[in-house]
C-alpha positions as CSV (number, residue, x, y, z in Angstrom):
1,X,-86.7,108.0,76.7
2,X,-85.2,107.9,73.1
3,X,-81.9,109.2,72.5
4,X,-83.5,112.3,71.0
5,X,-85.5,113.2,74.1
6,X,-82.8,114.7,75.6
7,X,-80.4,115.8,73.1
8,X,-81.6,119.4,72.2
9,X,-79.4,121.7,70.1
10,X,-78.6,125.5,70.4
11,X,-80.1,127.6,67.2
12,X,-76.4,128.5,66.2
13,X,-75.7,125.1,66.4
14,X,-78.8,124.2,64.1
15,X,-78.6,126.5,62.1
16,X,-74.9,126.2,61.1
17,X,-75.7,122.3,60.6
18,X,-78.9,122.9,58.3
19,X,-76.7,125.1,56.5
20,X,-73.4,123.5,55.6
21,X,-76.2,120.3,54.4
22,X,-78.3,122.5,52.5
23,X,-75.1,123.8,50.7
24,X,-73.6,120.3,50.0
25,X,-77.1,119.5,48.8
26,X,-77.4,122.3,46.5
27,X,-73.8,121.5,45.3
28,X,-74.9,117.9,44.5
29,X,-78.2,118.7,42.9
30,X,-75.9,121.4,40.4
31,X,-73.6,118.3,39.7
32,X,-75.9,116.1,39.0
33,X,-77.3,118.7,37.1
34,X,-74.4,119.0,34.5
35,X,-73.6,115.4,35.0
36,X,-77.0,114.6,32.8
37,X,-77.0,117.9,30.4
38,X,-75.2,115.9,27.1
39,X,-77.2,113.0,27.5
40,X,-80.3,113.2,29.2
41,X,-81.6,116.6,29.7
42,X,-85.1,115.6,31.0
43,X,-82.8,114.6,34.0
44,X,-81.2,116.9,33.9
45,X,-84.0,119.7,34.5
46,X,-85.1,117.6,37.4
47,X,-81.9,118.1,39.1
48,X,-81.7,121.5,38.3
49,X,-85.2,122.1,40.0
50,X,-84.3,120.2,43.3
51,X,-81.2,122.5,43.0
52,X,-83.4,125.4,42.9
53,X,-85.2,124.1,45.7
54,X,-82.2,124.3,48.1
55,X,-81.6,127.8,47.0
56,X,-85.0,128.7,48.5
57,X,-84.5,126.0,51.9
58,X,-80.8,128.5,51.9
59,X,-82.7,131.8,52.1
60,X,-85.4,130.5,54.4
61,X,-82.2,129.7,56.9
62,X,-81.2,133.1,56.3
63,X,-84.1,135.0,57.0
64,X,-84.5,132.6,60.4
65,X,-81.0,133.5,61.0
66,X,-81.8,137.2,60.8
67,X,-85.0,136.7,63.4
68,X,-82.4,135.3,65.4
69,X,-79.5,137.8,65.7
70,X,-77.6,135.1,64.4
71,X,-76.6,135.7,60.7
72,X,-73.2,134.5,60.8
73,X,-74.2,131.2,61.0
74,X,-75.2,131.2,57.3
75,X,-73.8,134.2,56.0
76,X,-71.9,132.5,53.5
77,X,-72.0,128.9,52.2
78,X,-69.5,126.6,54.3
79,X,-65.8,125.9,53.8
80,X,-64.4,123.0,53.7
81,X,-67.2,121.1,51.9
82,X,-65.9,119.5,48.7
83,X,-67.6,120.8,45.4
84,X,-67.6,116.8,44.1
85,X,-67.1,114.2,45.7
86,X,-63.4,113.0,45.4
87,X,-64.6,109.2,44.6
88,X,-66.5,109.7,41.7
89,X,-65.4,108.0,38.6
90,X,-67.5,110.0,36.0
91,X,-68.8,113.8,35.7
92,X,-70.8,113.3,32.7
93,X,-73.1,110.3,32.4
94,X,-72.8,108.3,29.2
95,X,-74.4,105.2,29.2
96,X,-78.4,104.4,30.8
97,X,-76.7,101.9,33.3
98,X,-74.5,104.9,35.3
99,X,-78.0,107.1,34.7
100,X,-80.0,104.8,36.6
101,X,-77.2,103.9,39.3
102,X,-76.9,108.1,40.1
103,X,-81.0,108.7,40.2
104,X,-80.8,106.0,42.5
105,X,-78.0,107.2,44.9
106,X,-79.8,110.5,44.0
107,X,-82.9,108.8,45.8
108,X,-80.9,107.5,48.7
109,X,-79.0,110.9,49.2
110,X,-83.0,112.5,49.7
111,X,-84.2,110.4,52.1
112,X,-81.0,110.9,54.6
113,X,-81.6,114.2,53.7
114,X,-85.4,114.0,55.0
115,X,-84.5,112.5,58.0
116,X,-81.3,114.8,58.7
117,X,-84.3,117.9,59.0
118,X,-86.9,115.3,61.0
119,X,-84.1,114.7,63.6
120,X,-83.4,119.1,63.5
121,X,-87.3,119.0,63.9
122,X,-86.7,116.9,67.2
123,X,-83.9,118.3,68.8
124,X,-85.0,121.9,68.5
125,X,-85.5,124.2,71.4
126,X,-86.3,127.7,69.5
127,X,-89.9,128.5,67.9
128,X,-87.9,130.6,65.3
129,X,-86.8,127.5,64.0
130,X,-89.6,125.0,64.3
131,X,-91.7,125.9,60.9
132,X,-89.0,126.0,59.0
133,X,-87.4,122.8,59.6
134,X,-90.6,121.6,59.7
135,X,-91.1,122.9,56.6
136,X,-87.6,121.4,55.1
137,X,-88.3,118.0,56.6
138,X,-91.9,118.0,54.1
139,X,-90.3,119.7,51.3
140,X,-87.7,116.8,51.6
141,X,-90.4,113.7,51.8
142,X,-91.9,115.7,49.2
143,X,-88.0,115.5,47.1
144,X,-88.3,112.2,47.6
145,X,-91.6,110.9,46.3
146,X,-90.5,113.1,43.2
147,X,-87.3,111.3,42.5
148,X,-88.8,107.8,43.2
149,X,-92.2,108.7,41.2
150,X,-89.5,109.6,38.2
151,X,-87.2,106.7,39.0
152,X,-90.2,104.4,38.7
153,X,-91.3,106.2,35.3
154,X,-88.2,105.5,34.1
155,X,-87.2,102.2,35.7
156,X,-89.6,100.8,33.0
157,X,-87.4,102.0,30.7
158,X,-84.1,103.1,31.8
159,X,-83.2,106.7,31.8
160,X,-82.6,107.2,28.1
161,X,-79.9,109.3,27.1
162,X,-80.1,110.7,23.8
163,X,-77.8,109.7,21.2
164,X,-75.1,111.8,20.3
């Protein structure tokens, strides 16, 4: 028996954590989103889409929430989440070196976000929930081919940012 098999959580439960990490994630993707505008805004779109993404994975959770009787649990996106990250050295990127280190934490940040909705796909208990996480977890592998297929494009060639 994994640790999995017998760790299920309640729907407010899941529903509160699939929110607060859809909301950082939709806060990331809109900072990564300015953070290549100036410079490089093929990137820059990209982000902005994923971003858009989230927004949809955010009203899914809502309407789920409804089924449930359970709308607090996503009425409004989470406190207490930081709208950057207090570590981060740069806001804009500026040179192809810090464009292709942030696509690539950008690609690392996906795939823990894949597996954070496979392991809500594991340790859920309500059929309410169980299409859309489902749903998140492939929308998420899918989120992650996308980044790496344009990481690889553009690992050939760095991501060029357009001169100023």
């Amino acid at each position: 028996m994994t640790q999995t098999d017998s760790l299920l959580l309640l729907p407010h439960e899941q529903l509160t954590l699939a929110n607060t990490h859809e909301a950082a994630e939709l806060r990331r993707y809109r900072r990564l989103a300015l953070s290549f505008l100036p410079k490089a805004p093929q990137t820059s779109r990209l982000m902005a889409t994923l971003g858009l993404q989230c927004e949809k994975r955010l009203d899914t959770l809502r309407q789920a929430a409804r089924s449930l009787e359970l709308d607090a649990c996503v009425m409004a996106l989470p406190a207490g989440v930081p709208r950057c990250a207090l570590n981060d050295r740069h806001f804009f990127i500026v040179d192809d070196a810090t464009g292709n280190q942030v696509v690539e934490q950008a690609i690392r940040a996906a795939v823990e976000s894949k597996n954070f909705f496979e392991w809500l796909v594991d340790t859920n208990a309500t059929a309410e929930l169980h299409q859309p996480f489902l749903s998140f977890a492939r929308e998420k592998e899918g989120e992650c081919r996308v980044l790496l297929e344009f990481w690889e494009q553009h690992h050939q060639s760095p991501v060029r940012l357009r001169q100023a």
